[in-house]
C-alpha positions, 0 to 999 in steps of 0.5 A: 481739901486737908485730909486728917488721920486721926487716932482714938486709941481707947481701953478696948479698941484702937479706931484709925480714921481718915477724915475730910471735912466732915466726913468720916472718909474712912474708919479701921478698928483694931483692939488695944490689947494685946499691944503690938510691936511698931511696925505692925501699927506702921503696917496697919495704917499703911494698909488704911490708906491703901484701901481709901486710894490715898497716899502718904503725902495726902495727909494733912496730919495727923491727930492721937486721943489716947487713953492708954499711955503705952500705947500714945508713943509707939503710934505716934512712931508708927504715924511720923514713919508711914505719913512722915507728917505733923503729928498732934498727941491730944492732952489739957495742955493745947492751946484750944478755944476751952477752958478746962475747970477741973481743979487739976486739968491733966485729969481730963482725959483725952477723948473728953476733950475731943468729945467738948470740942467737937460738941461745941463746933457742931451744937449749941452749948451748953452742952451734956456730952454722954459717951457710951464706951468701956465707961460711960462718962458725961461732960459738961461745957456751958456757953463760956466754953468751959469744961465745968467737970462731969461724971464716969460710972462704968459702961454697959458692957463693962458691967455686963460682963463683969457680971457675967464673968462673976455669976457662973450660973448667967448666960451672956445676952445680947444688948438690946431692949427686951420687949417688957421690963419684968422678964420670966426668963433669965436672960429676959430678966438679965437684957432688962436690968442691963437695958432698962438699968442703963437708961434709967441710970443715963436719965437720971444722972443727967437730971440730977446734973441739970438741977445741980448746974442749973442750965436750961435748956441744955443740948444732950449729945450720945456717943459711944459704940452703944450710943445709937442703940439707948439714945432712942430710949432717952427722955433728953437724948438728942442728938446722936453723934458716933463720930463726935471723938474723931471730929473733934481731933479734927477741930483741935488741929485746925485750932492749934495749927489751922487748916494747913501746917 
């Protein structure tokens, strides 16, 4: 069975996993910043499949979403030298079963295309993915296979604390829901606005894009580090699907190169 070694290199952590059908076999995560010479990437995955039981030479291929330009050369350096495999870098210009409606496509970043595919192998479109991550982006995909367009606003935790860093005076909290939405203490108040604001904020946008679309019903997906804990809160959120971005690599090799290179 084709193993994958799939690479999400994002704005504030880089995940490496190896994935099997579909499973998730193994999962590493590292920060993106600072970047690291080469070799230390090479050394990381080297480390990776170590750990799993798994040689170079079990490798399929290997998939790289990335959003972080500096960083997509270097690792797909480090996969050819450790895997010595295929090496498949993620952009608009694949040949994938999506039509990307953007007026200009290479604005889609990477992990919102492996976010559309993989929704559209594993749910039934048309489809509202919500990722959770250093922004929270929305994509659109209708039941033609066509990416319509989609939404970014910044992510909990981006605002969280860049709030936190503004206001001297805040204490940082944990992200989790407090138990009332008016507080009487700081953070009681601060967990409110950020939580409650969240969702509010995720609900309220998927209204108005289902109102400006025009779809029905539409199936809403979470992704995203945070998405297991305000997913439950949702009034649309159906499906939880923290590995929907890997999986999607995943679909987008298979897609371009098949099952076997």
């Amino acid at each position: 069975m084709p193993v994958y070694l799939c690479i999400d290199a994002g704005n504030t952590q880089i995940v490496t996993a190896l994935v099997r059908d579909d499973e998730i076999v193994s999962e590493q995560r590292v920060p993106s910043s600072p970047v690291l010479p080469g070799p230390e990437y090479s050394g990381l995955l080297r480390r990776h499949l170590e750990e799993a039981m798994l040689r170079p030479e079990d490798i399929t291929g290997c998939v790289i979403s990335s959003v972080v330009p500096h960083l997509t050369t270097t690792l797909k350096d480090a996969c050819v030298k450790t895997c010595g495999c295929r090496v498949l870098i993620v952009d608009h210009r694949l040949p994938l079963d999506l039509k990307i409606l953007y007026d200009d496509p290479s604005e889609v970043g990477a992990d919102r295309i492996c976010n559309a595919v993989a929704a559209l192998e594993r749910y039934r479109a048309p489809l509202i993915v919500v990722d959770m991550g250093t922004a929270t982006t929305f994509d659109i995909v209708n039941g033609q296979r066509e990416y319509v367009g989609g939404v970014i606003m910044p992510g909990l935790e981006t605002a969280g604390r860049d709030l936190f860093r503004r206001a001297a005076r805040l204490p940082d909290v944990t992200f989790d829901f407090p138990e009332k939405v008016i507080g009487t203490r700081t953070c009681e108040s601060l967990r409110s606005g950020l939580m409650w604001g969240t969702i509010d904020q995720i609900d309220g946008m998927i209204q108005r894009i289902c109102h400006e679309w025009g779809e029905h019903p539409v199936t809403v997906i979470a992704t995203g580090g945070l998405s297991g804990v305000i997913a439950p809160r949702s009034r649309y959120i159906r499906h939880v699907d923290k590995s929907l971005t890997l999986f999607g690599m995943k679909y987008i090799f298979e897609q371009v190169y098949g099952e076997k290179p």
